[in-house]
KEKE-3310 file (N, C-alpha, C; in steps of 0.2 Angstrom, whole numbers, plus 5000, padded with zeros to 4 digits):
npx = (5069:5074:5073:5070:5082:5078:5084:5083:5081:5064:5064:5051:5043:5039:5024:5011:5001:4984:4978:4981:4975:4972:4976:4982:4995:4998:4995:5008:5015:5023:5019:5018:5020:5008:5004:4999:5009:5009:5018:5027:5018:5013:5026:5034:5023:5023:5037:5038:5027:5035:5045:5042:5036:5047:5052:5045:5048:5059:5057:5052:5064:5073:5086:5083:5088:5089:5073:5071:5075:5070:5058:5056:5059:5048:5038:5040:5041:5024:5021:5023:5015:5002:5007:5004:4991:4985:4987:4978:4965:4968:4966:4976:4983:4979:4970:4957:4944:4938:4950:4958:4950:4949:4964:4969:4958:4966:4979:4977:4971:4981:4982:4975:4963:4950:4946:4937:4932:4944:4950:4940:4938:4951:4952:4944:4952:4963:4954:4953:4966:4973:4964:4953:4946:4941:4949:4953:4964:4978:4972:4975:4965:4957:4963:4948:4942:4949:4949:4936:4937:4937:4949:4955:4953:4960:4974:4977:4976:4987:4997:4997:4998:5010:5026:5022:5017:5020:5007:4998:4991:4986:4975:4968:4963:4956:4948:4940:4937:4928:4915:4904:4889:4891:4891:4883:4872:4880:4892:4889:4885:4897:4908:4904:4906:4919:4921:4917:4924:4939:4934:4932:4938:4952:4947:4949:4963:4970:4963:4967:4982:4985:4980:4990:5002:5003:5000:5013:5017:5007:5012:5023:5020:5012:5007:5019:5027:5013:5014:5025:5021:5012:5018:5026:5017:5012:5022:5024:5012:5011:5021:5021:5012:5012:5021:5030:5030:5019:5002:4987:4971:4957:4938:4934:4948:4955:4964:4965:4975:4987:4986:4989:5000:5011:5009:5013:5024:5041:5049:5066:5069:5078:5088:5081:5070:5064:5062:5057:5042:5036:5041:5033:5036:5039:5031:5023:5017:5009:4998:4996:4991:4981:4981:4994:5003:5014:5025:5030:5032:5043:5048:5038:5043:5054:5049:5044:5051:5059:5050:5042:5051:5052:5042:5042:5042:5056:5063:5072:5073:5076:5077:5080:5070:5059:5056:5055:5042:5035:5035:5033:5020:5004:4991:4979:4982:4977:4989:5001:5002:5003:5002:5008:5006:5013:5012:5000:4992:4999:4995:4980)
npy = (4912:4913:4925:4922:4927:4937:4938:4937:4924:4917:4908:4894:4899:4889:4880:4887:4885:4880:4879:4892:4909:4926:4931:4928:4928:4942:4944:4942:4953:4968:4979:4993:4995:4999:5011:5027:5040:5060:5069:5064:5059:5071:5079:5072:5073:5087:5090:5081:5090:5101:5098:5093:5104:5111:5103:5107:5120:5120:5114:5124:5133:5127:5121:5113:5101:5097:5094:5080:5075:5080:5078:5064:5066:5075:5068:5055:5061:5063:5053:5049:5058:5050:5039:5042:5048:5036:5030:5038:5034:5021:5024:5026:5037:5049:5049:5055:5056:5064:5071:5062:5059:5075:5076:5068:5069:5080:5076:5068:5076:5080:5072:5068:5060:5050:5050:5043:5035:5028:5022:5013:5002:4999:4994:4983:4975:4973:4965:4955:4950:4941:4935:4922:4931:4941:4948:4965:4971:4968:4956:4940:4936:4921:4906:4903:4916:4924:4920:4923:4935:4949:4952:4964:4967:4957:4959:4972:4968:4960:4970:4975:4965:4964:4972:4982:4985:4997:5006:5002:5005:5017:5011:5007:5016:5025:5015:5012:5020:5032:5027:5032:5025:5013:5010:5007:5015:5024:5024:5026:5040:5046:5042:5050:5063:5064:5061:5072:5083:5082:5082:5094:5102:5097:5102:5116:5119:5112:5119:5131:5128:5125:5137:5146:5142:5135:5120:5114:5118:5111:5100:5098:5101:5095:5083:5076:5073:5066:5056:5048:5045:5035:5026:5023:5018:5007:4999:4997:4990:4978:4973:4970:4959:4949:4939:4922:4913:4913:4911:4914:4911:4901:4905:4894:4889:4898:4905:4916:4919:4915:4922:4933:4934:4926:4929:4941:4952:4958:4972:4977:4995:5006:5020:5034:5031:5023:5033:5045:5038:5033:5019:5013:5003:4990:4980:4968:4969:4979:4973:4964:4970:4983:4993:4997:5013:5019:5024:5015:5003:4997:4992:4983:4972:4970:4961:4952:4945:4939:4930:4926:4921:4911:4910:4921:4932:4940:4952:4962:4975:4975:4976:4964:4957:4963:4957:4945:4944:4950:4942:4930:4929:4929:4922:4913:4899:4884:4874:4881:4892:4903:4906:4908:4920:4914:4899:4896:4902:4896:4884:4883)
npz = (5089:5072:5060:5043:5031:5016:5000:4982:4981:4990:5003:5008:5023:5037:5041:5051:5063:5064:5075:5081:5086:5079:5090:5098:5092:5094:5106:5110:5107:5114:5126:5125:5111:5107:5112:5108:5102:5103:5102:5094:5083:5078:5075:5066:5057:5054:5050:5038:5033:5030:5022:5009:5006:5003:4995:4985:4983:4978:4963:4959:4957:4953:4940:4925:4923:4937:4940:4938:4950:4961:4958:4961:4975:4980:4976:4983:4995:4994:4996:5010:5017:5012:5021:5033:5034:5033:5044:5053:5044:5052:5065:5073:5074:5080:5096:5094:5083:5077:5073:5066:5055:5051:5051:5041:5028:5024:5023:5010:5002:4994:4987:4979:4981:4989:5006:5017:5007:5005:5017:5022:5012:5013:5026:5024:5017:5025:5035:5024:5020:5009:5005:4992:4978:4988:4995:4990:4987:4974:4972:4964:4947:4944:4932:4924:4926:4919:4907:4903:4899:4887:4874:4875:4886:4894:4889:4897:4910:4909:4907:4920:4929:4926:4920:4920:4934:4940:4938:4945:4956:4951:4944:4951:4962:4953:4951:4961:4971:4969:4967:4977:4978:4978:4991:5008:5019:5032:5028:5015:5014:5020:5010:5000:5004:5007:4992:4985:4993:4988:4973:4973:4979:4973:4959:4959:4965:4952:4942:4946:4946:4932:4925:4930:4929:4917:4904:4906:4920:4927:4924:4929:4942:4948:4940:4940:4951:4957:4949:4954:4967:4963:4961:4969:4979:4973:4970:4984:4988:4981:4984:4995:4998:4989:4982:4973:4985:4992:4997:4988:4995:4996:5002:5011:5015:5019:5031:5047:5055:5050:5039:5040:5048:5041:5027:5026:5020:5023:5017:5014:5013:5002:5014:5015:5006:5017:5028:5024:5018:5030:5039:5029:5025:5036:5039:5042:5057:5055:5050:5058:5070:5067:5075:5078:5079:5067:5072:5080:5073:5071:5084:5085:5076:5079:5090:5089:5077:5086:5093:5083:5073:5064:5055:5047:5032:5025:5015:5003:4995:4978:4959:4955:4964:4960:4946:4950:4955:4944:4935:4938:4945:4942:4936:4949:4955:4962:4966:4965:4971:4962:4941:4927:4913:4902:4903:4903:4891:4883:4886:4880)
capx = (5068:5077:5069:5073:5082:5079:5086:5080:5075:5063:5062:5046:5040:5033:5016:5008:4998:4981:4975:4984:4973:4978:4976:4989:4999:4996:4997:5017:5020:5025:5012:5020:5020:5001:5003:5001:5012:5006:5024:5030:5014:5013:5034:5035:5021:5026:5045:5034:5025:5040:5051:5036:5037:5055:5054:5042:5050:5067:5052:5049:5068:5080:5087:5078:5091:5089:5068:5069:5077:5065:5050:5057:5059:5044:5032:5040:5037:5018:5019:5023:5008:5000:5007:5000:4986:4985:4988:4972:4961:4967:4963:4981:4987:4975:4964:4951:4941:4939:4955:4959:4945:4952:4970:4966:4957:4971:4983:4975:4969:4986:4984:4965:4965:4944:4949:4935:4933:4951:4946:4936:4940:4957:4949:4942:4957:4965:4951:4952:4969:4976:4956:4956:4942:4936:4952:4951:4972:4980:4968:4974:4962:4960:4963:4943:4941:4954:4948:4929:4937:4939:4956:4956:4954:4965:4980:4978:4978:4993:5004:4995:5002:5018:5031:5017:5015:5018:5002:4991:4987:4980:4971:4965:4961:4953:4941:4935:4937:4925:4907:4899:4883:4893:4892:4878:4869:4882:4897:4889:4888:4906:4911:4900:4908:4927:4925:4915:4931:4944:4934:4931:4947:4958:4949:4949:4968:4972:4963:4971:4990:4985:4980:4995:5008:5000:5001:5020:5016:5003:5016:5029:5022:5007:5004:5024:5027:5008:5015:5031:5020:5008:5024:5029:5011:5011:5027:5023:5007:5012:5028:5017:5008:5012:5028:5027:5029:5016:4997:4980:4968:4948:4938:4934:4955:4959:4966:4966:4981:4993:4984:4993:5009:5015:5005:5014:5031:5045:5053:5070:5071:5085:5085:5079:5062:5059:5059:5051:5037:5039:5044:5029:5039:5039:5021:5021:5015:5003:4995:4994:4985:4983:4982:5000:5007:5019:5033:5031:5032:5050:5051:5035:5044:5059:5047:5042:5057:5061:5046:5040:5055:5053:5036:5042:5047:5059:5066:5075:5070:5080:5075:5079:5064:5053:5056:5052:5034:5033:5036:5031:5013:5000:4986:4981:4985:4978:4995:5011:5000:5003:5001:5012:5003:5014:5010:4989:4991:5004:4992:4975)
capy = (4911:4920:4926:4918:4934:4934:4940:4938:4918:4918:4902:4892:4896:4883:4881:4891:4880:4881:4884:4899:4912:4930:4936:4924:4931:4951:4944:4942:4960:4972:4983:5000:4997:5001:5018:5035:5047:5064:5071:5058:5059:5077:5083:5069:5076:5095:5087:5080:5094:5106:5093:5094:5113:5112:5099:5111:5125:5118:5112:5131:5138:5122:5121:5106:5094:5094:5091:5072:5069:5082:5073:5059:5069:5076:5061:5051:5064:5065:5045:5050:5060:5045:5035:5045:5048:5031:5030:5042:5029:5017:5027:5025:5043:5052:5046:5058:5053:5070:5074:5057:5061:5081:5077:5061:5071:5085:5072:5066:5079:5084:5067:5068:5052:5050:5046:5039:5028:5024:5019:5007:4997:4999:4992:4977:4973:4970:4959:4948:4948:4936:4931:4923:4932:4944:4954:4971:4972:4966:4948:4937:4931:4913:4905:4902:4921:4929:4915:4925:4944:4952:4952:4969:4969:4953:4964:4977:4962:4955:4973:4976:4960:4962:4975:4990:4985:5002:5009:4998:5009:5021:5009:5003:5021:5027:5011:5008:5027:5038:5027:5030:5022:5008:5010:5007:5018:5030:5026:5028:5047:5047:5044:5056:5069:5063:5061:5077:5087:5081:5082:5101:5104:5096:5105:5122:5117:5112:5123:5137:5128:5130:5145:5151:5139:5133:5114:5112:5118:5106:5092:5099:5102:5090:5075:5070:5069:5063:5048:5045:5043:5031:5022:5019:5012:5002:4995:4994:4985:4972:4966:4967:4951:4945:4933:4916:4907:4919:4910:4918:4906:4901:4907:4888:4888:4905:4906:4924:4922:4913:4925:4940:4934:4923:4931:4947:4953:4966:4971:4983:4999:5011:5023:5039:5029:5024:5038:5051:5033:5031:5013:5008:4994:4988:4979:4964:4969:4983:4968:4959:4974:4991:5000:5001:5017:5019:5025:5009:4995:4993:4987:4978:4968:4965:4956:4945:4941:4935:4927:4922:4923:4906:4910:4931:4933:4945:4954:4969:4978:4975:4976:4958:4955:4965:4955:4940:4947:4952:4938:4924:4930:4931:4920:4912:4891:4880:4870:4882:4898:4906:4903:4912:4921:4909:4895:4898:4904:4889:4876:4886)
capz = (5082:5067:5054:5036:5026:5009:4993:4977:4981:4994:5005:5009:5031:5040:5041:5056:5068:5062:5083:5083:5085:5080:5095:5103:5090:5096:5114:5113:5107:5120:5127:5121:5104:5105:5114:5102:5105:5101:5102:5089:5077:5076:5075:5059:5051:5053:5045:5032:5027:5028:5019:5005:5003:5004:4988:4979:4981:4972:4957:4956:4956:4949:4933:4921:4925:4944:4939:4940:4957:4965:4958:4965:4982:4980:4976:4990:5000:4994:4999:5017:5018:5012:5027:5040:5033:5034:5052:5052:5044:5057:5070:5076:5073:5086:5100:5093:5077:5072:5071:5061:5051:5048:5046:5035:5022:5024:5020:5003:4997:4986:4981:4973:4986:4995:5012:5017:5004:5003:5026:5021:5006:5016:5032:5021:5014:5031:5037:5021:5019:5004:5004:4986:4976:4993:4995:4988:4984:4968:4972:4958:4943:4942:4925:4922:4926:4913:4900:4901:4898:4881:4873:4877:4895:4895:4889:4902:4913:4908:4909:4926:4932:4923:4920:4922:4940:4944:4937:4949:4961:4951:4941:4960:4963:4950:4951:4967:4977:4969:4967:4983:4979:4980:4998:5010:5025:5034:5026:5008:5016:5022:5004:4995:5006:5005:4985:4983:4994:4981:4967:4973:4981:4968:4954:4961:4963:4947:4937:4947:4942:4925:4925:4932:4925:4909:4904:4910:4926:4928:4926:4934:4952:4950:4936:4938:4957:4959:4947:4958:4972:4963:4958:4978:4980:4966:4972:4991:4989:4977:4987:5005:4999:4981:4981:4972:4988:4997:4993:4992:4999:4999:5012:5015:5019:5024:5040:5048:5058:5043:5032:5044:5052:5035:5022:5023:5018:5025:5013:5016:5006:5005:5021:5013:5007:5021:5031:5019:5022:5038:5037:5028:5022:5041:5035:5046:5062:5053:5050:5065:5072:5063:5080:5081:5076:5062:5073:5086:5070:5069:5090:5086:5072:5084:5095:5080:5074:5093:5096:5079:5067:5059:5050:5043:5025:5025:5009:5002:4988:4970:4953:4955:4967:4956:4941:4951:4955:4939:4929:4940:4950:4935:4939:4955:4954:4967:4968:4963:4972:4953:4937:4921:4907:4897:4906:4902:4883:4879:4885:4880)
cpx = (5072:5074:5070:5073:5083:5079:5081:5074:5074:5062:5055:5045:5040:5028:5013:5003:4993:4976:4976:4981:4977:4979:4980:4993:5002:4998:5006:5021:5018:5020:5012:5021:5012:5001:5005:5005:5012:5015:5027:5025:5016:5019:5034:5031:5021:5033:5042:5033:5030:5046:5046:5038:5042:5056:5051:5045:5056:5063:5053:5057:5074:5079:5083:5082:5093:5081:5068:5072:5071:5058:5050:5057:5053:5036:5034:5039:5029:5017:5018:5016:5002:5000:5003:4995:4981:4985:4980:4966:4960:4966:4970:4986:4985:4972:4958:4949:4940:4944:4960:4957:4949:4958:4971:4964:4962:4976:4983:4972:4976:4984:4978:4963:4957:4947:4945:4933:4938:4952:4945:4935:4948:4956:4948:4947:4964:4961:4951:4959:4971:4970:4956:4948:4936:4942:4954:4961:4976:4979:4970:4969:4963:4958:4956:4941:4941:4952:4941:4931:4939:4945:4958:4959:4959:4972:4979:4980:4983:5000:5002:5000:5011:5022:5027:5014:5014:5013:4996:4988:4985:4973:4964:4959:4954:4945:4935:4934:4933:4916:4906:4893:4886:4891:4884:4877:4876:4889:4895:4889:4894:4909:4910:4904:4913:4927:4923:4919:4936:4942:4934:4938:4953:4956:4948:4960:4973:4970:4967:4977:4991:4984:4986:5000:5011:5003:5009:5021:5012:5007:5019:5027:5016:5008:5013:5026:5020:5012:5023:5025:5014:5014:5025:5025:5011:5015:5027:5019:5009:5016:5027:5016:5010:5022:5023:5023:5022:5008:4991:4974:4961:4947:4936:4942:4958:4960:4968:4974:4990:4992:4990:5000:5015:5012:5008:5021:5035:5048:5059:5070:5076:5081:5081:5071:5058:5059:5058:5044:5038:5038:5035:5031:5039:5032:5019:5016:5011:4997:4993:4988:4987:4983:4989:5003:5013:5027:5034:5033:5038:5050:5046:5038:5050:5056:5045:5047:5060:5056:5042:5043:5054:5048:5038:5046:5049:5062:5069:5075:5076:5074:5075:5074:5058:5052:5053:5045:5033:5032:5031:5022:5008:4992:4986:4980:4982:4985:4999:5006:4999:5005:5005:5006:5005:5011:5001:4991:4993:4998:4985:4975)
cpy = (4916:4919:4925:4926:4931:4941:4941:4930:4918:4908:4902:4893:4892:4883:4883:4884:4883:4883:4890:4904:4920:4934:4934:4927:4940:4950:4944:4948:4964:4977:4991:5002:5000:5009:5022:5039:5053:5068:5068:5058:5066:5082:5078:5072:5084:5094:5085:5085:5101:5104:5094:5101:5113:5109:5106:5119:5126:5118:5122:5135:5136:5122:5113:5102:5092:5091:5084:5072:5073:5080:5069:5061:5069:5071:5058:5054:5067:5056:5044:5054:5054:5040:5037:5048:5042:5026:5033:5037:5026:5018:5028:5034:5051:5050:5049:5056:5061:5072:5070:5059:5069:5079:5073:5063:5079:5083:5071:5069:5081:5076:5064:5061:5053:5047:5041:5031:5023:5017:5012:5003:4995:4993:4986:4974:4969:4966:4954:4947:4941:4930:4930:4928:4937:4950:4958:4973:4967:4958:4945:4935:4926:4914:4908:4912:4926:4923:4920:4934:4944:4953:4957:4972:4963:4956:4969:4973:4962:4961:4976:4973:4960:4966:4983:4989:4992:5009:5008:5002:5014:5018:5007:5011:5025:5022:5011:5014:5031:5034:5026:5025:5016:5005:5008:5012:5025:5031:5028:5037:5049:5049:5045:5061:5069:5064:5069:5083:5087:5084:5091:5102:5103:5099:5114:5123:5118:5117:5131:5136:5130:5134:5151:5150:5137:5123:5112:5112:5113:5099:5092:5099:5098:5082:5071:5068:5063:5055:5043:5043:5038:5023:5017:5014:5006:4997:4991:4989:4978:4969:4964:4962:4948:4943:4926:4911:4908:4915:4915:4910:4906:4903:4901:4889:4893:4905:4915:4923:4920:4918:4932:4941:4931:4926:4938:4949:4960:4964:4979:4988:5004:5019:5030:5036:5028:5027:5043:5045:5031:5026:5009:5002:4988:4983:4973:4965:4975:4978:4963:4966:4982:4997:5003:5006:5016:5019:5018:5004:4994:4989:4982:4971:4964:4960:4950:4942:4937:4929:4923:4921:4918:4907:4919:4931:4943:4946:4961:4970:4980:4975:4967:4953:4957:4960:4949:4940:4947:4949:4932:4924:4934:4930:4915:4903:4889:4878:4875:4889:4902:4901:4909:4912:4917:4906:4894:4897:4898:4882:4881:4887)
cpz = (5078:5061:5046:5032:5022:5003:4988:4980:4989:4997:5008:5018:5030:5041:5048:5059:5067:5070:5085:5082:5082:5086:5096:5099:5092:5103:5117:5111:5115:5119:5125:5115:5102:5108:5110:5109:5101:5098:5093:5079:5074:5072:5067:5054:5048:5048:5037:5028:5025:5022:5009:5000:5000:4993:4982:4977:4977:4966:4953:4956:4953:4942:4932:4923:4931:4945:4942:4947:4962:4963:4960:4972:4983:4981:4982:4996:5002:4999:5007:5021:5018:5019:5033:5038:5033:5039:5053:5051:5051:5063:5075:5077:5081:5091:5098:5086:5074:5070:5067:5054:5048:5046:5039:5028:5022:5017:5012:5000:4993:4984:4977:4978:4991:5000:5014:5014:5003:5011:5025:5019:5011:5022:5029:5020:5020:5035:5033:5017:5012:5002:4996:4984:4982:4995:4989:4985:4981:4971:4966:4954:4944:4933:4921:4922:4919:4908:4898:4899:4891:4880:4874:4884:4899:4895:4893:4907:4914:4910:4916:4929:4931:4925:4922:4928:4943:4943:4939:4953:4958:4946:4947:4963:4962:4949:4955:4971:4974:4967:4974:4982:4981:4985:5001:5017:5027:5030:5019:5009:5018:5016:5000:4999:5003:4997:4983:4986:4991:4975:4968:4972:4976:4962:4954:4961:4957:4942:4940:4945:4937:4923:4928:4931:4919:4910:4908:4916:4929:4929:4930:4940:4954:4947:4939:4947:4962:4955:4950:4964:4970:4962:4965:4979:4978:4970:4978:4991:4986:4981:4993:5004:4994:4982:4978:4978:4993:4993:4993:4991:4998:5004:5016:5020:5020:5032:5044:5051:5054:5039:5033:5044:5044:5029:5019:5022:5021:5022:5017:5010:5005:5011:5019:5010:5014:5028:5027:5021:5026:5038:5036:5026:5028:5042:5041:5051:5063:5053:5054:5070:5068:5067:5081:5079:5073:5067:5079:5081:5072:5077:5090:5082:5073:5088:5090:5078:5079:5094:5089:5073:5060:5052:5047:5037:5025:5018:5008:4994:4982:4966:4952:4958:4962:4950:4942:4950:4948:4932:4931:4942:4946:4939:4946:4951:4961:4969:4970:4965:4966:4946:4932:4918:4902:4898:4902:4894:4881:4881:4885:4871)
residu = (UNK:UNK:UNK:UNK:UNK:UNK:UNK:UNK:UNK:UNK:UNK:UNK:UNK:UNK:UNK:UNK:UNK:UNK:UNK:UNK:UNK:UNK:UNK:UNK:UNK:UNK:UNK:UNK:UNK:UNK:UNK:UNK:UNK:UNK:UNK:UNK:UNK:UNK:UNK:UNK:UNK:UNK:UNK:UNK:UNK:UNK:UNK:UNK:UNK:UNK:UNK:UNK:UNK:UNK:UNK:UNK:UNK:UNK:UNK:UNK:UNK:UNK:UNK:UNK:UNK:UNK:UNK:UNK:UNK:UNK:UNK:UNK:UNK:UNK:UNK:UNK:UNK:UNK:UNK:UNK:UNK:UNK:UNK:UNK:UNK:UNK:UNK:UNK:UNK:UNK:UNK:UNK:UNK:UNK:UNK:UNK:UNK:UNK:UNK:UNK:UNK:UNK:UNK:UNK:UNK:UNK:UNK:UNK:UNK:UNK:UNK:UNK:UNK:UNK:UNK:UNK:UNK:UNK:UNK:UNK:UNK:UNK:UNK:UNK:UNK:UNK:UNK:UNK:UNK:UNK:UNK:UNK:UNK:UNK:UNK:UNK:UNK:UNK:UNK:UNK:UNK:UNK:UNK:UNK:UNK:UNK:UNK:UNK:UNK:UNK:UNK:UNK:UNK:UNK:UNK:UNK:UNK:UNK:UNK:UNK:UNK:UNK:UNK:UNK:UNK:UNK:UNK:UNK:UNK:UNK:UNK:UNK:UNK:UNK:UNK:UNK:UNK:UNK:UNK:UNK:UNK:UNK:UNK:UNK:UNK:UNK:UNK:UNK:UNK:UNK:UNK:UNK:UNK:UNK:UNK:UNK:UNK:UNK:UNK:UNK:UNK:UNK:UNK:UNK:UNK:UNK:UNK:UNK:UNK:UNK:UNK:UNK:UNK:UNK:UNK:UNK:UNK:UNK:UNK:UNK:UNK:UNK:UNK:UNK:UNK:UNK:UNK:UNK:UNK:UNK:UNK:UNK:UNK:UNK:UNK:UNK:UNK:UNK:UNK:UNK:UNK:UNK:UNK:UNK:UNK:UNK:UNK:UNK:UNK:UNK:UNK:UNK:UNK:UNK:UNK:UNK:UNK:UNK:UNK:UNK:UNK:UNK:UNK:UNK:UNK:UNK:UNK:UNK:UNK:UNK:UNK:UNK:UNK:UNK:UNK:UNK:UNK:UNK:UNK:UNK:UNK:UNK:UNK:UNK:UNK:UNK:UNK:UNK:UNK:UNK:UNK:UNK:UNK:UNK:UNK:UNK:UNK:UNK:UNK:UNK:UNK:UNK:UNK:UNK:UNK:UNK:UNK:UNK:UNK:UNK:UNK:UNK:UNK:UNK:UNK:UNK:UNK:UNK:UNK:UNK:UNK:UNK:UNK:UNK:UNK:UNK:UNK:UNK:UNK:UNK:UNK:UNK:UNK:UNK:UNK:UNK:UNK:UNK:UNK:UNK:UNK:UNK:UNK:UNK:UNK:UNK:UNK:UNK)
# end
């Protein structure tokens, strides 16, 4: 099979065979893309965080008009930290949970980021996949939904979905990662510790930047690389799953294994993204199983596209695809998957 590459316009798969477990689908990857390799995890994340330093230390010795590209360096190199800390979650980075668990809240601490919370909600999120009203990642409102909010929180809404896409994740962030209580029995303890490490650790941090920087410092070496890397987020999440053609689903009609293999999207990004992200863009076959180590996706996505090319929506990141998201993928629609902000007002 070959895999339908796409542009801006995305063509419609074919519909998955509703018998298809996902397991049968995990059953045709090659059995080495599940093996960690300590060698491989370890050597990237030491490049990471030497690559990191590297950025910060241009931050502290560049003229003003080289700022903007090292805070673009810089954040995409905090987003790599992300990945592999995200590896840690899935238990894919170590065989040891301690040592998941230690480099994981290493990882997230520059980015004020509760690991455990982030584990979890994370964890859910790839159980309920493009689940409508049950997944935890940019889930569309239905109409009936956004007709009951305050015209306030309607406009947040609107540049959420819209053109301020790239402020979702920390609105995502700041929502759902720091109420433990939320939580129940051992994990509500997990993420009383994770958020109570951040809030220490970050504000032991911060108040030492400013205190040594003053305000400017504080942008420079925190607030503007941290908003490059909510930016990536922002970007990466939205285009994994959110296409017109891409639906989200009842739990009566969700299907786990359409929700996985057809539901997610690889998108290409220029080579320097992604590797600073070790090819999180690579998404597909994260989501057929989340054991497989970051540095294994790419051979797992060659066996996909060999063995399951017809159903993979493939893309490559323009201004042109974001526009699409951004215009098209508001509210969720039984029929047309979405519904426009127009579309709603004009007939309401």
């Amino acid at each position: 099979m070959t895999a339908t590459t796409i542009k801006v316009q995305i063509k419609q798969s074919p519909q998955l065979d509703k018998k298809i477990k996902l397991r049968d689908i995990i059953n045709t990857l090659p059995k080495e893309v599940f093996v960690k390799n300590s060698k491989k995890a370890w050597s990237k994340l030491i490049i990471n965080v030497l690559l990191v330093c590297l950025g910060y230390w241009g931050l502290a010795v560049s003229p003003w008009f080289v700022l903007p590209l090292l805070w673009i360096f810089v954040g995409t190199g905090l987003t790599g930290f992300f990945v592999i800390g995200h590896d840690c979650g899935h238990r894919s980075f170590s065989n040891r949970n301690w040592v998941n668990d230690l480099v994981g809240h290493l990882l997230f601490l520059p980015l004020i980021y509760p690991y455990h919370a982030w584990r979890i909600l994370h964890n859910h999120h790839h159980k309920h996949t493009n689940k409508l009203k049950v997944d935890n990642a940019w889930d569309p409102f239905t109409s009936e939904d956004y007709a009951q909010f305050s015209p306030l929180v309607q406009w947040f809404y609107r540049r959420l979905r819209g053109w301020f896409w790239w402020v979702g994740s920390i609105a995502h962030w700041a929502s759902l990662h720091f109420n433990w209580w939320q939580f129940e029995g051992k994990q509500r303890q997990q993420v009383r510790f994770s958020v109570l490490v951040v809030l220490l650790g970050g504000g032991i941090f911060l108040s030492t930047l400013l205190m040594a920087t003053g305000i400017w410092g504080l942008v420079k070496f925190w607030l503007l690389p941290w908003l490059v890397y909510h930016f990536w987020m922002s970007t990466f999440t939205i285009v994994h799953h959110t296409m017109p053609e891409i639906p989200f689903q009842s739990e009566l009609e969700w299907h786990e294994a359409s929700a996985q293999l057809c539901g997610t999207v690889h998108c290409k990004y220029p080579w320097w993204v992604e590797f600073l992200c070790h090819d999180i863009n690579v998404h597909i076959p994260h989501h057929l199983s989340s054991g497989i180590p970051w540095y294994n996706l790419r051979q797992a996505h060659q066996s996909l596209k060999e063995n399951w090319g017809d159903y993979l929506y493939e893309s490559e990141f323009s201004w042109s695809l974001i526009k699409k998201v951004a215009e098209q993928c508001h509210l969720y629609d039984k029929q047309n998957n979405y519904r426009t902000f127009k579309t709603y007002h004009h007939s309401n």
